[in-house]
PyMOL commands that place a pseudoatom at each C-alpha (Angstrom):
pseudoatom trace, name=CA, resn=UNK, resi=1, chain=A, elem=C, hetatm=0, pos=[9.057, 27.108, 24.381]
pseudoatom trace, name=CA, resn=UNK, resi=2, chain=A, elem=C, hetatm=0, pos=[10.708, 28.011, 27.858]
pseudoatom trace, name=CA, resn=UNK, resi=3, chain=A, elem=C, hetatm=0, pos=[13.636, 25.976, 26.861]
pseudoatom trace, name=CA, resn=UNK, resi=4, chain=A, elem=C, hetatm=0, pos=[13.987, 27.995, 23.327]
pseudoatom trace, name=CA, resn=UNK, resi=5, chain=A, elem=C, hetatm=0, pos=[13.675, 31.413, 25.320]
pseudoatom trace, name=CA, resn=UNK, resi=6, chain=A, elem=C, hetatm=0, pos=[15.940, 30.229, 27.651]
pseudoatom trace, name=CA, resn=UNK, resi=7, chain=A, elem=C, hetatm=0, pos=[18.508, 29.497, 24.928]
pseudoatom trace, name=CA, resn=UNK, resi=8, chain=A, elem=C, hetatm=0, pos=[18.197, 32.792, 23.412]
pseudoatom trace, name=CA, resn=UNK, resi=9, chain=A, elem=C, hetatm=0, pos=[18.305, 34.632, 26.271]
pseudoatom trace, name=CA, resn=UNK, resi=10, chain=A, elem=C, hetatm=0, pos=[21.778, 33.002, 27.402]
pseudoatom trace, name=CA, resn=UNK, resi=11, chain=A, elem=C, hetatm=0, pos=[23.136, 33.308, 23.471]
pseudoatom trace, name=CA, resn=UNK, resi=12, chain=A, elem=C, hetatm=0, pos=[22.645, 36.698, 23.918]
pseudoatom trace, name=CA, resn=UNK, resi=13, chain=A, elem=C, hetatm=0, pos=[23.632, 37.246, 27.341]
pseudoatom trace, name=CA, resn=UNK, resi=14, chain=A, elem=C, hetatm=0, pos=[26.928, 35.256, 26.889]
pseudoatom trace, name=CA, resn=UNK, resi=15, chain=A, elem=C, hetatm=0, pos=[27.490, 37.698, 23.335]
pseudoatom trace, name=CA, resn=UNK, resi=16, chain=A, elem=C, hetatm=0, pos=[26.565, 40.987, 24.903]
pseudoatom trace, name=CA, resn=UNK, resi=17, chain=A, elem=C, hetatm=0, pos=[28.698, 40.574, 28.132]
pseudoatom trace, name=CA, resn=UNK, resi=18, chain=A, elem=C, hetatm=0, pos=[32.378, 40.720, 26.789]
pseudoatom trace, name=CA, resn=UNK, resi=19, chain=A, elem=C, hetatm=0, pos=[31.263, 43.527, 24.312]
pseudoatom trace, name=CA, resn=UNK, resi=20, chain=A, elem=C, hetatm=0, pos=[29.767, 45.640, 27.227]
pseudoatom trace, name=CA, resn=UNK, resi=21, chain=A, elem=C, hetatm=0, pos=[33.276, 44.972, 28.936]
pseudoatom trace, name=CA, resn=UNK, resi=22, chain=A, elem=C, hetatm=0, pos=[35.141, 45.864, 26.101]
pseudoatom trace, name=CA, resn=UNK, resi=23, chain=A, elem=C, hetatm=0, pos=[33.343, 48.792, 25.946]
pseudoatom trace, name=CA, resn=UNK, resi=24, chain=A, elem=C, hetatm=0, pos=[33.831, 49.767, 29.731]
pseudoatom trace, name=CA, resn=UNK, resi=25, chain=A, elem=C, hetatm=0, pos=[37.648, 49.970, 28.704]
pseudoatom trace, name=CA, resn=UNK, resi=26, chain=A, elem=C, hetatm=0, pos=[37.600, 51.387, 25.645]
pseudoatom trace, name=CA, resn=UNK, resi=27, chain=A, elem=C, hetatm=0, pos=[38.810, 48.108, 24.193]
pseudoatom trace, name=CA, resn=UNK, resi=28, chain=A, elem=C, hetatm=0, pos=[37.583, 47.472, 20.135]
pseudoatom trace, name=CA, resn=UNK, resi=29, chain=A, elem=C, hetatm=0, pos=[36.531, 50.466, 18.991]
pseudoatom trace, name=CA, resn=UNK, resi=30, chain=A, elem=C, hetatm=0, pos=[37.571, 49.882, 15.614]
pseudoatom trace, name=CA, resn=UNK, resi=31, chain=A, elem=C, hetatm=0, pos=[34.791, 47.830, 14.616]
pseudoatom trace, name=CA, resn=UNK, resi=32, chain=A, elem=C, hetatm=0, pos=[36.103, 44.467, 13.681]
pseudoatom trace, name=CA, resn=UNK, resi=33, chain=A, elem=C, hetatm=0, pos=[34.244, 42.569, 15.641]
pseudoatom trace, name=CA, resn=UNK, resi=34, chain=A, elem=C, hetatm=0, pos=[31.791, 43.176, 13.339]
pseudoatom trace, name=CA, resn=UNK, resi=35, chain=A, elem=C, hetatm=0, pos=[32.847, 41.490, 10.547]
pseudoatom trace, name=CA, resn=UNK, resi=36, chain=A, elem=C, hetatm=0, pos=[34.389, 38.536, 12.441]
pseudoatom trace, name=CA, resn=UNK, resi=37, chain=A, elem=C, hetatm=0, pos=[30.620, 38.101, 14.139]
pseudoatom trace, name=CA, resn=UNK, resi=38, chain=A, elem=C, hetatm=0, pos=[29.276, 38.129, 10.197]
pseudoatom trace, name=CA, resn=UNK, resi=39, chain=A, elem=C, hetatm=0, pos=[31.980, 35.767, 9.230]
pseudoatom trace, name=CA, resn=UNK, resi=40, chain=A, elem=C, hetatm=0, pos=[31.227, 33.179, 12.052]
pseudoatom trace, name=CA, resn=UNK, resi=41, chain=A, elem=C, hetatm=0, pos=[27.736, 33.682, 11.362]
pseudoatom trace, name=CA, resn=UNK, resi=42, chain=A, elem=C, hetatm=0, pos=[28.062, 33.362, 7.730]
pseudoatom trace, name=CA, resn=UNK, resi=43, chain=A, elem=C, hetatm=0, pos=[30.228, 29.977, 7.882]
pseudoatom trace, name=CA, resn=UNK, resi=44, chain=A, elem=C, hetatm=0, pos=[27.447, 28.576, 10.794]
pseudoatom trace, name=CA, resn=UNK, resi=45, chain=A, elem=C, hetatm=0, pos=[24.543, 29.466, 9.669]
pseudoatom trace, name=CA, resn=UNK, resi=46, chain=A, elem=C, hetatm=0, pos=[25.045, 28.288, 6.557]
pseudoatom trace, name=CA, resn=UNK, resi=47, chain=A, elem=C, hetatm=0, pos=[26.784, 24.849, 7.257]
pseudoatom trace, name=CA, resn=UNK, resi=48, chain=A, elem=C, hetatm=0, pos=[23.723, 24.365, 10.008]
pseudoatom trace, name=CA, resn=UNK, resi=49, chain=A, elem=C, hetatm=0, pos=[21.353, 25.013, 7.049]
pseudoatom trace, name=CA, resn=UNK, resi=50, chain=A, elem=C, hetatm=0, pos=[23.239, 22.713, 4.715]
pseudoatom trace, name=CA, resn=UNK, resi=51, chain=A, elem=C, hetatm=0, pos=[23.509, 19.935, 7.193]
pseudoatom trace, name=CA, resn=UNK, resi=52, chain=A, elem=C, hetatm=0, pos=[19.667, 19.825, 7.762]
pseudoatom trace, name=CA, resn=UNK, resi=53, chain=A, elem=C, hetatm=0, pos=[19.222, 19.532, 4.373]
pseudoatom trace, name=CA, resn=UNK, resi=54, chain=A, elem=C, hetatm=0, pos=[21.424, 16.744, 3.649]
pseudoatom trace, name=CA, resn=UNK, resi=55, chain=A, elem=C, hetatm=0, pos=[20.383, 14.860, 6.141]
pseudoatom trace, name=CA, resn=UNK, resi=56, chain=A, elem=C, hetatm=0, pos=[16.942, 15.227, 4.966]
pseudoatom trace, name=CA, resn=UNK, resi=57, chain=A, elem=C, hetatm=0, pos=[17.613, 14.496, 1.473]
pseudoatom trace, name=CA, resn=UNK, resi=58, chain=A, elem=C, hetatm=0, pos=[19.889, 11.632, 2.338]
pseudoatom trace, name=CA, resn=UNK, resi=59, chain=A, elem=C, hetatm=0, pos=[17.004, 10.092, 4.306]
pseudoatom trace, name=CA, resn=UNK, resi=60, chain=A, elem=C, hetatm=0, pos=[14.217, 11.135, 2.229]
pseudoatom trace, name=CA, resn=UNK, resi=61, chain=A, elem=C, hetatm=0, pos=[16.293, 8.980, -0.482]
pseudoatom trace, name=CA, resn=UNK, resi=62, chain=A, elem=C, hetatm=0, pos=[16.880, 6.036, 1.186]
pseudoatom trace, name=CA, resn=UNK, resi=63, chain=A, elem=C, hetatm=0, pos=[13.450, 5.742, 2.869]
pseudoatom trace, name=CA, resn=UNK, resi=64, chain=A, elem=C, hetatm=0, pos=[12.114, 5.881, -0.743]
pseudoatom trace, name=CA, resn=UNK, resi=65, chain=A, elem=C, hetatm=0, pos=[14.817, 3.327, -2.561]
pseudoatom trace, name=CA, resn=UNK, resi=66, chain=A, elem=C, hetatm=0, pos=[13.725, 1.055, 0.069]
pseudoatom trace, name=CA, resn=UNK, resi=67, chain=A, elem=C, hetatm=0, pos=[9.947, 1.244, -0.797]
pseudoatom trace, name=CA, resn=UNK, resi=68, chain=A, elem=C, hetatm=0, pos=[10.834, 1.027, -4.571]
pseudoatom trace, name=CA, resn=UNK, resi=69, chain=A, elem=C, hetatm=0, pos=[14.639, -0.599, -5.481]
pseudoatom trace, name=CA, resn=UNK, resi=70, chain=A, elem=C, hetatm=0, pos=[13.369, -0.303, -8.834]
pseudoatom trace, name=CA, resn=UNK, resi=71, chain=A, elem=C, hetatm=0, pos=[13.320, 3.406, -9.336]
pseudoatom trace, name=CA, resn=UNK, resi=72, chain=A, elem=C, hetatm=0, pos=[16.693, 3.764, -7.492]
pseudoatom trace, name=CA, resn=UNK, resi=73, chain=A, elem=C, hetatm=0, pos=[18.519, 4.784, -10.497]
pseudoatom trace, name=CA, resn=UNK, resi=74, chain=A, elem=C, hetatm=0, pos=[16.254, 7.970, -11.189]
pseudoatom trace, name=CA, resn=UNK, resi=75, chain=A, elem=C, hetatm=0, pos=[16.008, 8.672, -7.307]
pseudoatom trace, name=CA, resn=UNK, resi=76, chain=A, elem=C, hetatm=0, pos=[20.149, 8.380, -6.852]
pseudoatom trace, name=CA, resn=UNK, resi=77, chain=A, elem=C, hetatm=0, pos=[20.649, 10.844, -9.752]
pseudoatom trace, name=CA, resn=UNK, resi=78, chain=A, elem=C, hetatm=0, pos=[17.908, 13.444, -8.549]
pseudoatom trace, name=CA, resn=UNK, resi=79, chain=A, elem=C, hetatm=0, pos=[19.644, 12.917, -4.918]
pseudoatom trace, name=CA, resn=UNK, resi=80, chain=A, elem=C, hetatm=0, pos=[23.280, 13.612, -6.104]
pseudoatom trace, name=CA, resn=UNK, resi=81, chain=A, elem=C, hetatm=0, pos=[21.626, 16.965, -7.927]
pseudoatom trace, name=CA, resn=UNK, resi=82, chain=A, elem=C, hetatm=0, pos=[20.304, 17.881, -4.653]
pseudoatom trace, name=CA, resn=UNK, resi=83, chain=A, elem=C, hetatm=0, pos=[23.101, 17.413, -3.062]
pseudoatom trace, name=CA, resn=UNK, resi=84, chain=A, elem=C, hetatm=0, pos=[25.239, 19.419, -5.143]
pseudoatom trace, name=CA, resn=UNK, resi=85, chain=A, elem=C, hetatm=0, pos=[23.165, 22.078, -4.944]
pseudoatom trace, name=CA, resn=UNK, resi=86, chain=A, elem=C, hetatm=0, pos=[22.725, 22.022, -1.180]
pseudoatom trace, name=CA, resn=UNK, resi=87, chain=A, elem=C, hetatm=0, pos=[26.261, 22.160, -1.013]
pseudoatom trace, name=CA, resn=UNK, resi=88, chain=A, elem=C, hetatm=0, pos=[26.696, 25.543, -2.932]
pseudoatom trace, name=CA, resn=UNK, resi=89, chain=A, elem=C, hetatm=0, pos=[24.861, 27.203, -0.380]
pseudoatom trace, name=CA, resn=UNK, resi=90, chain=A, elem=C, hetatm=0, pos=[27.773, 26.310, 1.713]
pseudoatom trace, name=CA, resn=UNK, resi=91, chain=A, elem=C, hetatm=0, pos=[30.163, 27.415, -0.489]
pseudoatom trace, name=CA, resn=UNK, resi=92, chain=A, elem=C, hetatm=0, pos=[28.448, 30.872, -0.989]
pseudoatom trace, name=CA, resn=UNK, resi=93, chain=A, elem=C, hetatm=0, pos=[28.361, 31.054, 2.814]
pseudoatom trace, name=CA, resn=UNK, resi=94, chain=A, elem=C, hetatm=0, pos=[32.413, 30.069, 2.945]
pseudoatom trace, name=CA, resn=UNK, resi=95, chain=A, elem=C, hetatm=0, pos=[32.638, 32.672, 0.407]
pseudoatom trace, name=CA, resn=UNK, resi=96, chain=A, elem=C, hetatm=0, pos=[31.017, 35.483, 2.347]
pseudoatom trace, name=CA, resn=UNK, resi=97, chain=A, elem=C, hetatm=0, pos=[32.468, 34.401, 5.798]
pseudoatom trace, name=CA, resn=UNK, resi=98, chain=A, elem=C, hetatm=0, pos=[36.162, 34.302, 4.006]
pseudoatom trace, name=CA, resn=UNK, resi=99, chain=A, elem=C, hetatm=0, pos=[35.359, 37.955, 2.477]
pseudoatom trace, name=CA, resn=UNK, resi=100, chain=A, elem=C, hetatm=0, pos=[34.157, 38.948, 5.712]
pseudoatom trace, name=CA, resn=UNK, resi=101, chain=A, elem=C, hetatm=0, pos=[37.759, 38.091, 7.379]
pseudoatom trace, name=CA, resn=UNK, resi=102, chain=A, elem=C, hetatm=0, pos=[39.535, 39.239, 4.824]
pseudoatom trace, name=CA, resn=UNK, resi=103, chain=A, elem=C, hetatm=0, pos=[37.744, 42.733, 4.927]
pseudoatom trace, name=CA, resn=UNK, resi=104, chain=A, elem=C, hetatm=0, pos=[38.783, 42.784, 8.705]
pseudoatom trace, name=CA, resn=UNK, resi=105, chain=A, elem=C, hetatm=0, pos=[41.647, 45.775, 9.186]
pseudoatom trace, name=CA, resn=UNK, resi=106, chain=A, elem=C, hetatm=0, pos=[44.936, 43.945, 10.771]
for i in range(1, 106): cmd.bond("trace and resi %d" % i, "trace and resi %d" % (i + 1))
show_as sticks, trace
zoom trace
């Protein structure tokens, strides 16, 4: 738990700092940075999310075609669905991040 807190604590330290000097001289006040944080966040978040998943399905598959090689054909078609569908999430969060930047006055 101190680790996690201590993680936090320095994500947000190490995103607060260069606004607060930006802010000290006068630097981005239009806004941007806004939706170029929601765009990184958009694209991370949801590849992070996706990844997990994956992984989980990928294993969760295998472990399970191992135990039974006989059901291997349902379990490989049920895995490609899931996968496909994991996937779109990160393609709806490429989508949002690539609206984001686009949004984003030059």
């Amino acid at each position: 738990m101190r680790q996690l807190t201590k993680l936090v604590l320095g994500t947000l330290g190490a995103w607060l700092v260069p606004l607060a000097a930006a802010a000290e001289t006068g630097a981005g006040g239009d806004g941007a940075w806004g939706y170029a944080v929601g765009a990184g966040l958009a694209v991370g978040l949801a590849g992070l999310g996706c990844g997990i998943g994956q992984g989980l399905t990928a294993g969760n598959t295998t472990a399970g075609i191992a135990r039974n090689p006989g059901a291997a054909g349902n379990m490989f078609t049920n895995f490609i669905l899931g996968m496909v569908l994991i996937e779109s999430i990160a393609i709806y969060g490429l989508l949002i991040g690539l609206l984001l930047y686009f949004r984003i006055p030059a």
